[in-house]
N, C-alpha and C positions, 0 to 999 in steps of 0.2 A: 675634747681632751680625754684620752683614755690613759692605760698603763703605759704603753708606750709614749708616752713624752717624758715620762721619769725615768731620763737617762741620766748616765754616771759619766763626766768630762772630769779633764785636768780643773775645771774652776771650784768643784764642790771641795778640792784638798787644798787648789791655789790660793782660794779669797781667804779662807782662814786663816793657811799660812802665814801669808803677808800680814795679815791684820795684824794676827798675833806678835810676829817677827817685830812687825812696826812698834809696839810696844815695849816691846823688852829694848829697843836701838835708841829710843827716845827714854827710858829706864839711863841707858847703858851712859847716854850723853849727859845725863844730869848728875850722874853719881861721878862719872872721869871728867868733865871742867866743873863740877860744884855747881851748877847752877843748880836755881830757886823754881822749877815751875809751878810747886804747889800753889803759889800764888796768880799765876795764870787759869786757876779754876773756878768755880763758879761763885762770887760774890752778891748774894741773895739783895735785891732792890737797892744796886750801884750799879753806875751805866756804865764804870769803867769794868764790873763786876759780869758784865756780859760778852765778855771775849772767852771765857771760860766756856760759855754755851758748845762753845765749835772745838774749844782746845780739854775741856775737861776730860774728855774719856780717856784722853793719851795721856794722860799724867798719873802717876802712882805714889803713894807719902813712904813703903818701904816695897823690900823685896818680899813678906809673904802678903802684901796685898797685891801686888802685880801676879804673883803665882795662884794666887786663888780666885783670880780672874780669869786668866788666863785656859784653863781647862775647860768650865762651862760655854767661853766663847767661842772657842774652837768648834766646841761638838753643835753648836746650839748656829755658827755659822754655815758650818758644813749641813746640816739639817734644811737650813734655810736657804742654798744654793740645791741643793738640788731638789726639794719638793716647790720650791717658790720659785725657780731664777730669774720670773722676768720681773719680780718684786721685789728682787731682793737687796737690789742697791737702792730705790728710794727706800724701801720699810730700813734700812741703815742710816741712808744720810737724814729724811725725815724724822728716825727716830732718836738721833740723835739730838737733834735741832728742838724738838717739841718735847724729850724731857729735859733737857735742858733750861727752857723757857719756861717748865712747869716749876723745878727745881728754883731757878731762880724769884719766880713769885712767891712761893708757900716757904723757902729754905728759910732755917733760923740764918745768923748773921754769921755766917763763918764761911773757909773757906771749901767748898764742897768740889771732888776731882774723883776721878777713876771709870772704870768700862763699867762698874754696877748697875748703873742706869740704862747702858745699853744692851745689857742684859736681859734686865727685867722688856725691855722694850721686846726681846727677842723671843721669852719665854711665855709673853704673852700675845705676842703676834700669832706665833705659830699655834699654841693650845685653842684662841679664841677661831681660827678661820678654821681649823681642823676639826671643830664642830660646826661651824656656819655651812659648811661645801657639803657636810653630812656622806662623804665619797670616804671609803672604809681604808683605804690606805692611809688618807690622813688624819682620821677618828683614833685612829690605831697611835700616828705620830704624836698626837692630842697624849690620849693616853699613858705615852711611854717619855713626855716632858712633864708631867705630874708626878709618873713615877720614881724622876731622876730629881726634879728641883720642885717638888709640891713643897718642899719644907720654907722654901725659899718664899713664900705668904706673908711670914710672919714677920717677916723683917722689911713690910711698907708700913711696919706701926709704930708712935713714937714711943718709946721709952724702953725698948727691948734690948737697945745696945745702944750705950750714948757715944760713940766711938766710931757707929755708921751713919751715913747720911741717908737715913728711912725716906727724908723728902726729893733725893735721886731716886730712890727705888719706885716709891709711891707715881713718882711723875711717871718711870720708862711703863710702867706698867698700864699707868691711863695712857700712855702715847701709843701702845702697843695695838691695845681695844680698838682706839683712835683709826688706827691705819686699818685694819680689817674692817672697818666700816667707810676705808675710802677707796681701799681697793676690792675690786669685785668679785665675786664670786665665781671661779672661772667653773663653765658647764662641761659636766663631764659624759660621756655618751652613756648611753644604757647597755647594760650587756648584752651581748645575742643571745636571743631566746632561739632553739631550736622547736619545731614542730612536734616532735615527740616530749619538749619541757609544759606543752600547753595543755591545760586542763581540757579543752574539748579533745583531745586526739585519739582518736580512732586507728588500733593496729591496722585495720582490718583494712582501711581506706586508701593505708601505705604498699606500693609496691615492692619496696622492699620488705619492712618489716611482718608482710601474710606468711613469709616462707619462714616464719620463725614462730614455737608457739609460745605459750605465756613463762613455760622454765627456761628459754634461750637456743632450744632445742630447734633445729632445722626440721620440716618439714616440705612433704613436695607439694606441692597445692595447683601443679600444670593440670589444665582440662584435660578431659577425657580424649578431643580430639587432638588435641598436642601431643600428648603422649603415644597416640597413634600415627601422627605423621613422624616424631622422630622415631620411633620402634620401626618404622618401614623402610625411612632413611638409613638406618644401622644395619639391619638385616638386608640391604638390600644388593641381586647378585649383580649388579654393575659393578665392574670394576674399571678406572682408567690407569692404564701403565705408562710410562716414563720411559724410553729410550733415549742411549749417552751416543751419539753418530760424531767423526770429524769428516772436519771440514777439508778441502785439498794442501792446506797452509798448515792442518795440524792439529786448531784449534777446536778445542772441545765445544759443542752446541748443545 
């Protein structure tokens, strides 16, 4: 795998979109027939409390918790479609699934719902393999999702906001680690070393670079008898000439 496979398609703007879209249409349906889905989200060690697993990230309890989801997942999906794509729908549906299931073992007794979880799942997927691969494009991505959501740490702890569910966050984030430890490390080629990047190389050994000297400076470096065969060649009185004759038809020969 080199730079070129980090190509830009319709799916790196597509998948977010919809995700997102999905969101706000499942938002739009609970608010215009009144329905209840908060209660479709994750009920911590109840069996009936385990439908939430698969339905909690699409449920939202107002409109600025759907909007303040809503932006991190976009950029953090769009991120993950194009440096990951061929991860990037299990490290989604897996990641949903496994914090979920983490969320429901360790969650106090309430009802826990929202994309948070899958968030965290996302911002620790991506940070933890873009140091595993150690390949400088995605060290770089590492670095530039600590510098958007590093803040976002401190809220897998309890008692920082009684208001959020730190035991969704805490989960997506061990589910995140989780996945880059299942999925593998894709090899990336080494860059081309050219001849002159190598410590042994010798100008002098290159047929090209002898006619050049050490300031960039062209130089002639032909033998003595080189020099002599074309200086004979140039000055010499042969000449051949060209004549334009027709032919009986007209045409020029």
């Amino acid at each position: 795998m080199n730079d070129n496979d980090f190509k830009f398609s319709t799916s790196v703007i597509g998948l977010p979109v919809f995700f997102v879209l999905f969101l706000w249409i499942v938002y739009w349906i609970q608010i215009r027939f009144d329905f209840d889905f908060y209660q479709n989200g994750i009920y911590p060690r109840d069996f009936s409390g385990l439908q939430g697993v698969l339905f909690s990230p699409f449920i939202h309890e107002n409109l600025d918790h759907l909007y303040n989801n809503s932006i991190p997942l976009f950029v953090l999906l769009a991120a993950l479609q194009f440096f990951y794509p061929k991860q990037s729908f299990g490290v989604i549906a897996y990641g949903i699934i496994f914090s979920g299931l983490i969320t429901w073992v360790i969650g106090r007794e309430n009802y826990h719902s929202g994309a948070s979880g899958l968030i965290y799942v996302l911002v620790s997927f991506i940070f933890f393999k873009g140091i595993q691969t150690g390949y400088y494009r995605l060290v770089a991505l590492s670095l530039s999702v600590i510098l958007l959501y590093g803040g976002m740490i401190w809220y897998v702890f309890p008692d920082v906001d009684a208001k959020i569910s730190w035991e969704g966050h805490l989960g997506g984030f061990i589910a995140g680690f989780m996945l880059t430890l299942y999925y593998k490390t894709p090899e990336y080629s080494k860059p081309l070393v050219y001849d002159w990047q190598k410590p042994d190389f010798n100008p002098e050994d290159d047929v090209f670079m002898r006619h050049f000297d050490e300031n960039g400076n062209f130089v002639n470096t032909e033998k003595p008898e080189e020099e002599e065969a074309l200086s004979t060649y140039f000055n010499s009185d042969v000449w051949v000439n060209y004549t334009v004759t027709k032919s009986e038809s007209g045409d020029k020969l």
